[in-house]
N, C-alpha and C positions, 0 to 999 in steps of 0.2 A: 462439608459438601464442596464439588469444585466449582468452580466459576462457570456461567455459563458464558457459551462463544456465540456470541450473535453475527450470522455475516449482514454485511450490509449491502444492501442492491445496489450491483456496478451500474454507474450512469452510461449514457451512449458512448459517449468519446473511448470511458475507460474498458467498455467490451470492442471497441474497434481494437483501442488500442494492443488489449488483450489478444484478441485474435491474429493482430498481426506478428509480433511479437511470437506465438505458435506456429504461426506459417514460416515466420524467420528460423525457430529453432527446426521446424521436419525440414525445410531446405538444405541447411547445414547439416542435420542428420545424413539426407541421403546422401549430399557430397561426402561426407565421412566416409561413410560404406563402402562407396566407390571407391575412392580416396584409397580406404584400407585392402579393397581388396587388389588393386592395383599395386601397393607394398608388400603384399604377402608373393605376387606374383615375383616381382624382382629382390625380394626377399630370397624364395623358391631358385632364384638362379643363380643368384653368388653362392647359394649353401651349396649348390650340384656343382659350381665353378671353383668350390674352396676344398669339396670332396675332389676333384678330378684334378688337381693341382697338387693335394696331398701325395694322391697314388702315383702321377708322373716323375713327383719326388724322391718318393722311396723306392719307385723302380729304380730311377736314377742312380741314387744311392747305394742300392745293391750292384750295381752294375761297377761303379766304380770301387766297392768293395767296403762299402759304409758297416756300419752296424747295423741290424735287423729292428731294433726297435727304435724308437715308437716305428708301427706301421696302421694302416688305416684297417678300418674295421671292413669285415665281409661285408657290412651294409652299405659301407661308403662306398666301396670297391664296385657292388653291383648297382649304385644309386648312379653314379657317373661311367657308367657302362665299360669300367674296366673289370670284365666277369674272368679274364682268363688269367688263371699262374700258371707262369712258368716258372716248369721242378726240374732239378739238374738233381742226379743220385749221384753223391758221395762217391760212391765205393765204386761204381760202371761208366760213370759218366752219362747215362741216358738220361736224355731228356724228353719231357713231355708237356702239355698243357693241359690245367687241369680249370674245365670249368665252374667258377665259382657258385652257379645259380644250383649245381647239381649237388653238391656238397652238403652232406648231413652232419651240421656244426655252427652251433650257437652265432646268427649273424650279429650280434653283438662285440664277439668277439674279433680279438687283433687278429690281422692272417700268417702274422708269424707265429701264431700258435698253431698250426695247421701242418708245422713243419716236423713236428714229433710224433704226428699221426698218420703221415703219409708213406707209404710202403713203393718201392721200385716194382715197376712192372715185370723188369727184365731178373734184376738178381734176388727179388724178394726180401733187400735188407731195408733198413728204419734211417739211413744216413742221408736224408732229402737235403739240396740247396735252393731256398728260395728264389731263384736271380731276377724277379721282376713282373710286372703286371703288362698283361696284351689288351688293348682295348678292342670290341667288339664292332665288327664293319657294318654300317647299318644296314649297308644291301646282305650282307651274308651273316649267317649267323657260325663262320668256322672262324678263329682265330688270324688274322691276317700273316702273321707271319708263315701259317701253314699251308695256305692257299697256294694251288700252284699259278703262276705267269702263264698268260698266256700273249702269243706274237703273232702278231694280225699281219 
């Protein structure tokens, strides 16, 4: 047989002190909360400041003639509002912008894989050049380098 557990009646002091000691733990609770969700927020923006640093990167990189891999994924690509590739064809030299958001293709996936799937508009062959990501203007939603100037 187990032992039995007898409690014993907290005197005054020790139910004050109990209770205070409660109101000290839910204090510190809700600063936590606070606390954490204030961390999650600036959490939140270095991950979108460390995705949009990637993709400036690998533009860059293409541009100067880097390797294609690593490259950021379609998720990062659209998480930090860089939705637009720019594709230079091989064989015609035409280039386009192809937006990311419209693209039916694993957003998990690297966007240099995107490059053995993408077809020329103009001469219909499979020989795309990645050369770079456009980021999206917040007033417009056309790719900035396409946009025409306008002189006031």
């Amino acid at each position: 047989m187990s032992p039995r557990v007898i409690n014993i009646p907290l005197s005054g002091g020790d139910r004050k002190h109990y209770a205070k000691q409660l109101r000290m733990a839910e204090r510190a609770h809700e600063s936590l909360v606070k606390r954490l969700a204030e961390a999650e927020i600036v959490a939140t923006d270095y991950a979108r400041m460390r995705d949009r640093l990637f993709c400036e990167e690998w533009s860059t990189r293409q541009f100067i003639g880097g390797d294609v891999e690593p490259s950021p994924t379609i998720a990062q690509a659209i998480g930090s509002d860089c939705v637009f590739l720019q594709v230079e064809c091989g064989a015609c030299t035409h280039s386009h912008s192809v937006n990311l958001e419209d693209v039916i293709w694993p957003r998990d996936k690297p966007i240099h894989t995107l490059g053995k799937a993408l077809v020329c508009g103009s001469c219909g062959r499979k020989r795309s050049n990645l050369t770079g990501l456009i980021a999206r203007d917040p007033d417009d939603s056309q790719p900035m380098r396409a946009r025409k100037r306008r002189d006031v």
